[in-house]
Structure formats: C-alpha cells, structure tokens
C-alpha positions as CSV (number, residue, x, y, z in Angstrom):
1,X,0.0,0.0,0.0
2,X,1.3,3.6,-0.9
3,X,1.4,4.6,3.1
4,X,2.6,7.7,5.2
5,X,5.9,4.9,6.4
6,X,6.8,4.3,2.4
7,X,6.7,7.9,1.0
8,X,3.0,8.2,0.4
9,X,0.0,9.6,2.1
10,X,-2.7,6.7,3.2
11,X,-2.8,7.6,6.8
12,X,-3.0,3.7,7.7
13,X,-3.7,4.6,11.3
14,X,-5.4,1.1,11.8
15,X,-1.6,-1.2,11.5
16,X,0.9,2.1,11.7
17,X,1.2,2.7,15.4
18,X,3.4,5.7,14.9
19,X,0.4,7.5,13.8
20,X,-1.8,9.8,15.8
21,X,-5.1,11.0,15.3
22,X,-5.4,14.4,14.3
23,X,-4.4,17.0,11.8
24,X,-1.5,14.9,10.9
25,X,-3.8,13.1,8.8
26,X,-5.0,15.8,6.8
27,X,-1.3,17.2,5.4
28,X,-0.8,15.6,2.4
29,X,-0.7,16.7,-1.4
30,X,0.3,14.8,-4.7
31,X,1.0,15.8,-8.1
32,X,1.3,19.4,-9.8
33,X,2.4,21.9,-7.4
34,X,2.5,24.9,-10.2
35,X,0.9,27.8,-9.2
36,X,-2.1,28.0,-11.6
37,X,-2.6,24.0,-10.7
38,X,-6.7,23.2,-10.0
39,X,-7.5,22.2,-6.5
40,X,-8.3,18.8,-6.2
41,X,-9.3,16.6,-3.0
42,X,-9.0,13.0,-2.7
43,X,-11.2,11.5,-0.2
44,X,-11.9,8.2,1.1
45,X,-10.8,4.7,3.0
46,X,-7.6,2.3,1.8
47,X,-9.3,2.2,-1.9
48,X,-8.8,6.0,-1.9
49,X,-5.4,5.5,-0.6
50,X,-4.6,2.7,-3.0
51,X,-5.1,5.5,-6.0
52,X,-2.8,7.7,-4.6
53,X,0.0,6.9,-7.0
54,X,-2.4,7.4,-9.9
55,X,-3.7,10.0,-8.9
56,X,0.4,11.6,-8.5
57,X,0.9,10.9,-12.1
58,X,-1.9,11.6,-13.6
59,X,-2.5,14.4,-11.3
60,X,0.6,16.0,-13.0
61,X,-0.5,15.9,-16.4
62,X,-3.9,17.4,-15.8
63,X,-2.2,20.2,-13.6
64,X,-4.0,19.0,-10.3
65,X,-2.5,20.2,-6.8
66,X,-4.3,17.2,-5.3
67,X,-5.1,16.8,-1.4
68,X,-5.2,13.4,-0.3
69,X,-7.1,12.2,2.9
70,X,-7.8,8.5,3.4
71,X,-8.1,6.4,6.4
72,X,-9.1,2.6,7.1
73,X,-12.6,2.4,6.9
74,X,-13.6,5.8,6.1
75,X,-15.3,5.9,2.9
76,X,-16.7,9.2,1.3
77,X,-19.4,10.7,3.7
78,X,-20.2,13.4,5.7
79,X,-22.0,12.0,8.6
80,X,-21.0,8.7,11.0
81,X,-21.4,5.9,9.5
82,X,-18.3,3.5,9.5
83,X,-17.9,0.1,7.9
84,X,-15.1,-0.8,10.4
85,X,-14.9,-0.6,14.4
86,X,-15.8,2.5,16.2
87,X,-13.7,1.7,18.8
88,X,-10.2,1.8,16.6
89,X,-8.4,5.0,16.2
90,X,-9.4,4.9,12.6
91,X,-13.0,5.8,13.3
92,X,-11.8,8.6,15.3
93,X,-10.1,9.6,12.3
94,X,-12.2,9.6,10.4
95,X,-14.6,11.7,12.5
96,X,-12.0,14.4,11.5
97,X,-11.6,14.1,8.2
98,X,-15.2,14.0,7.6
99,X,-15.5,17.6,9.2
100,X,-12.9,18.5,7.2
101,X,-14.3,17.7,4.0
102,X,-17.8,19.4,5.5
103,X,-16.4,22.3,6.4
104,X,-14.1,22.8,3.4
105,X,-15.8,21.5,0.0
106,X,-16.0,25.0,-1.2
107,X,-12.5,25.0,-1.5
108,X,-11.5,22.7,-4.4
109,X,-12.4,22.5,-8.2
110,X,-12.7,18.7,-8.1
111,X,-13.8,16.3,-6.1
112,X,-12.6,12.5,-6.4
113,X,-14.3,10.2,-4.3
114,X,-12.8,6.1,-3.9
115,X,-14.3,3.7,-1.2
116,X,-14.7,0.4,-0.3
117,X,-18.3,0.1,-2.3
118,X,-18.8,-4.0,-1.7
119,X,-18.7,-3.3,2.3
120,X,-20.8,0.0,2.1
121,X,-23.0,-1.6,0.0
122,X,-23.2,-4.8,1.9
123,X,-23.7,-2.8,5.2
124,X,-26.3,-0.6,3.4
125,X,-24.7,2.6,4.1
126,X,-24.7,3.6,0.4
127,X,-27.2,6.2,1.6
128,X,-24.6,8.0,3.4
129,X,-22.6,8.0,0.2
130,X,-25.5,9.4,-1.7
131,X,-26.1,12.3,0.7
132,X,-22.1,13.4,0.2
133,X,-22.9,14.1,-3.3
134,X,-26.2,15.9,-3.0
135,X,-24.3,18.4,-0.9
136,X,-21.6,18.4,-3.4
137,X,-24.2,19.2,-6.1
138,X,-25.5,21.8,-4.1
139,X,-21.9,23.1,-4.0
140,X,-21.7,22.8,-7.6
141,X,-18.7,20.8,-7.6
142,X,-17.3,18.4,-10.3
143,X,-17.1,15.1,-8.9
144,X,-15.1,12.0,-10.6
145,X,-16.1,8.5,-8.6
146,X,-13.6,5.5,-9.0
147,X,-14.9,2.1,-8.7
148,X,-12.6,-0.8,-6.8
149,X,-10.6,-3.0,-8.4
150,X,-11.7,-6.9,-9.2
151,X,-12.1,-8.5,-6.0
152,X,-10.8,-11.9,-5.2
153,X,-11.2,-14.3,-2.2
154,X,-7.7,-15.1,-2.3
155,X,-4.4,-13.5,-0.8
156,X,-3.0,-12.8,-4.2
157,X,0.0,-11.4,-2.7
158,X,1.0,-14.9,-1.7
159,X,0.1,-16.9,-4.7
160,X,2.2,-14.5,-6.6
161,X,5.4,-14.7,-4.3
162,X,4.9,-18.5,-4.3
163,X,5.0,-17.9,-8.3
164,X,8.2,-16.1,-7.9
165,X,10.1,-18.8,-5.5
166,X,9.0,-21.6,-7.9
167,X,9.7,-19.8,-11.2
168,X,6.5,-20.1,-12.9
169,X,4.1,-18.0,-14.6
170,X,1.6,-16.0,-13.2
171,X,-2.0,-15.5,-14.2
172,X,-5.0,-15.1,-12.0
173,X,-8.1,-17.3,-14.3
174,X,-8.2,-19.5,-12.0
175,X,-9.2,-17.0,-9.2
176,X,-11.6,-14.9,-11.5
177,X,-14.9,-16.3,-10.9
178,X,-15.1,-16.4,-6.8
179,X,-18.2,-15.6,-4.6
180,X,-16.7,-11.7,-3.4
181,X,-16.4,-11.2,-7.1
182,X,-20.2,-11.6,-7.6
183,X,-21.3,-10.1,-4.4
184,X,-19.0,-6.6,-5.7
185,X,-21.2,-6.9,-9.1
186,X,-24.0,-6.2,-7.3
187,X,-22.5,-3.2,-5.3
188,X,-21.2,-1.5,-8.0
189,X,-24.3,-1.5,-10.1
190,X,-26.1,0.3,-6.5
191,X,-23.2,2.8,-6.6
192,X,-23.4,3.3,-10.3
193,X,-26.7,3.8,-10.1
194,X,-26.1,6.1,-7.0
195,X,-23.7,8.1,-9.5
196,X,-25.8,8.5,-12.3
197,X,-28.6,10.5,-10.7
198,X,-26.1,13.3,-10.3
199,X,-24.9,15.7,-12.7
200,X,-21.7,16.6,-13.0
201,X,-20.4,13.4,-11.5
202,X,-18.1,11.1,-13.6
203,X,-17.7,7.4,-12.9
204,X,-14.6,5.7,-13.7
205,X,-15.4,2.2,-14.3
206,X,-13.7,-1.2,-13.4
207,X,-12.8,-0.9,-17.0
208,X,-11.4,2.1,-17.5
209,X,-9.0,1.8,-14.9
210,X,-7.7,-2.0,-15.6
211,X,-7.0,-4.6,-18.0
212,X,-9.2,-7.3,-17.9
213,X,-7.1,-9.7,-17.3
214,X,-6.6,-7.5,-14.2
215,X,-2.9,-8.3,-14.1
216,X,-0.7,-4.7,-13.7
217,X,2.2,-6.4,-16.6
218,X,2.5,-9.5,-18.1
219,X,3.3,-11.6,-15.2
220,X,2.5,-9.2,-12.2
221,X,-1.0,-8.5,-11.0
222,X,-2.2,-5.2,-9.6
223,X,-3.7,-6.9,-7.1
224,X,-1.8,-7.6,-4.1
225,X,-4.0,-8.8,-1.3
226,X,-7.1,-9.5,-3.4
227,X,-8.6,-6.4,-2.5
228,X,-6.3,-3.4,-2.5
229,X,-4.0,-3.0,-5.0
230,X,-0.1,-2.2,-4.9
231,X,2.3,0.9,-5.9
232,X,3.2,-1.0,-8.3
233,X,-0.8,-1.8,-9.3
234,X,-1.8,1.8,-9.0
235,X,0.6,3.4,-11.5
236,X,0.1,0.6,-14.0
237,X,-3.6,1.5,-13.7
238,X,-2.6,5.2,-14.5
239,X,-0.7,4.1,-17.3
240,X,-3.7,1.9,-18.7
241,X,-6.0,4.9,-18.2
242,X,-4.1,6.7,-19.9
243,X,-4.7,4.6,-23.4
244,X,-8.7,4.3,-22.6
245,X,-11.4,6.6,-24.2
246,X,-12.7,8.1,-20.4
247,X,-8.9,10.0,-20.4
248,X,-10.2,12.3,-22.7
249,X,-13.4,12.2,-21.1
250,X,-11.8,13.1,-18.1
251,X,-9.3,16.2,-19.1
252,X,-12.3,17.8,-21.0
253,X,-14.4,17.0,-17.5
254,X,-11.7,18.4,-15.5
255,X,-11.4,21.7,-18.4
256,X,-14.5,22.9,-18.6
257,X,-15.7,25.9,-16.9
C-alpha cells in the first residue's frame, strides 16, 4: 500500500502505530504543485489511498494540486457511519476528516471520491454516500467517482510470491470467478446507479481503470492482497487509463468551466 511509512500519504492509522489522530492526517498533497494548478481533494478509505499513485501521475499531467485524505474504513461521507470498528483509532479519524471535508468543500475545483463500495454496499450505508454528493451538487462541484478494483477471495499477494520462489508464470483465471467477485457486481451497479442521478459526476469504471485480465504487466497483478492493489498496481492502472477513451473524457471533464 502507498502509506505515510513508504513515502506516500494513506494515513493507515489502523496497523501504523506511529500514527496519531489528528491534523496529521490531513497534510498531504500529490501531483502538480504549479501555481495555476486546479484544486483537487482525494477522499476516502484504503481504496482511496490505494489510488494515490495514480492520482500523483496523472495528477501531473492534468495540472492537479491534489489533497489526499484517506483512512481505514472511512469511505466518502459526511456524517458517521463506519464500515469498520468504532472503537479503533481509525473511526476517530475519520470523524476528522469528515469535518474537514464538511467544512471545506468550497475549496476545491474537483472532487474524487474512492471507497470500499462492496462493504458499504453490503452494510447498506450507500445512503450515506448518496447524501455526500447531494451536498456536493448543491456546491456545484465536479465530482469524478472511481470504482474498486476486481475483487478476489484469495491473498494474491502470496500466490504470486509462491510464483516467484518456484519460477512459474503468473495469471489469475483461476481465481476470477469467486463468490466476493459476484457479491462486488452487485454493489457497483447500487453505486453506479447512485452516481448516475447526479450531474456533474463522472464514474470511472472497473474498466477504464484496468485490464481485464486484471494483471498490472504480463506476469505481475495489480492486485496484491485481493482487494487493494499495490504501488506497483496503482501506476500501472494510471498508465492503462491513460490509453482508454474516459482519459479524454476526463481532461475535458476536468477543463470545462
């Protein structure tokens, strides 16, 4: 994961003890840092933080001074609702981010917004979600949602390193069809739905941001514990986007006034 201890910014307050909670957590900034660079906020749990490479590279070549607040468990939302335990530090956390993002939406030209949809979803606090962008309509903010990465009930992280010690290829068919995979088909067509009844809100799909083979180069997945995805999967993803139709989609989303 691309975390405060490896050079990034995902405020992992749940396994880093060296953390604290508190303002700490709301410091970091990616990508362009040119002086007539848009304001951009990144917001959400790990699957926000996961994005954070992609959103550093890309971030750069749309000329995006991007703001990046994630924290376990704390998906986009301005009230508290939590998918993980309320009695971790995270929650308290995320308590502070959230008034953050309340009390400082005006600020930005563009919103991106990443979560964990399969456990909202699954814990029926897509509402919560849904409310976030009202208010962010009412703002009249442009709003891009990212959807998670293929799911897989497997630690792929360890199937690959086992790949590596035995010198074999790597592919993940095998692992494609599995019951998490079905049970995120069904959240991402609430949330896509969710997205869709607002304007100025883009969704960037499953396929926009990976190959469908959901493997980050030939032998190396972007996948690395079969939810999250790695440094490594993140800037591959970028790199992908980059080639797909919703890039354009995106810089004329990001351009116009």
């Amino acid at each position: 994961m691309p975390m405060v201890s490896n050079g990034w910014c995902f405020y992992n307050i749940k396994d880093d003890h060296s953390l604290t909670v508190g303002e700490n957590g709301l410091k970091c900034h990616i990508a362009s840092n040119s002086t007539n660079a848009k304001s951009a906020l990144l917001f959400g749990d790990s699957f926000a933080g996961h994005n954070i490479p992609f959103w550093d590279r890309l971030g750069k070549k749309l000329n995006l001074n991007i703001h990046t607040i994630s924290t376990n468990w704390c998906y986009p939302s301005l009230d508290k609702e939590f998918t993980g335990d309320k009695s971790s530090t995270a929650y308290q956390q995320c308590l502070i981010n959230r008034n953050y993002l309340k009390n400082h939406i005006a600020l930005y030209d563009v919103l991106i917004f990443a979560g964990r949809w399969t456990d909202i979803v699954r814990q029926n606090q897509q509402n919560s979600f849904s409310e976030l962008l009202k208010v962010a309509q009412m703002n009249n903010k442009k709003v891009i949602v990212m959807s998670e990465p293929y799911t897989f009930d497997q630690n792929i992280s360890s199937i690959f390193k086992r790949a590596i010690w035995l010198e074999r290829d790597f592919n993940l068919n095998e692992y494609m069809n599995n019951p998490l995979a079905i049970k995120q088909q069904y959240a991402t067509s609430v949330i896509n739905k969710i997205v869709s009844e607002h304007p100025n809100t883009l969704l960037l799909s499953q396929a926009d941001l990976f190959k469908s083979d959901h493997m980050a180069t030939k032998n190396t997945p972007y996948s690395f514990d079969g939810r999250h995805i790695s440094v490594v999967g993140s800037l591959a993803s970028e790199q992908y986007f980059e080639t797909r139709p919703k890039f354009k989609v995106l810089e004329n989303f990001i351009a116009k006034k």
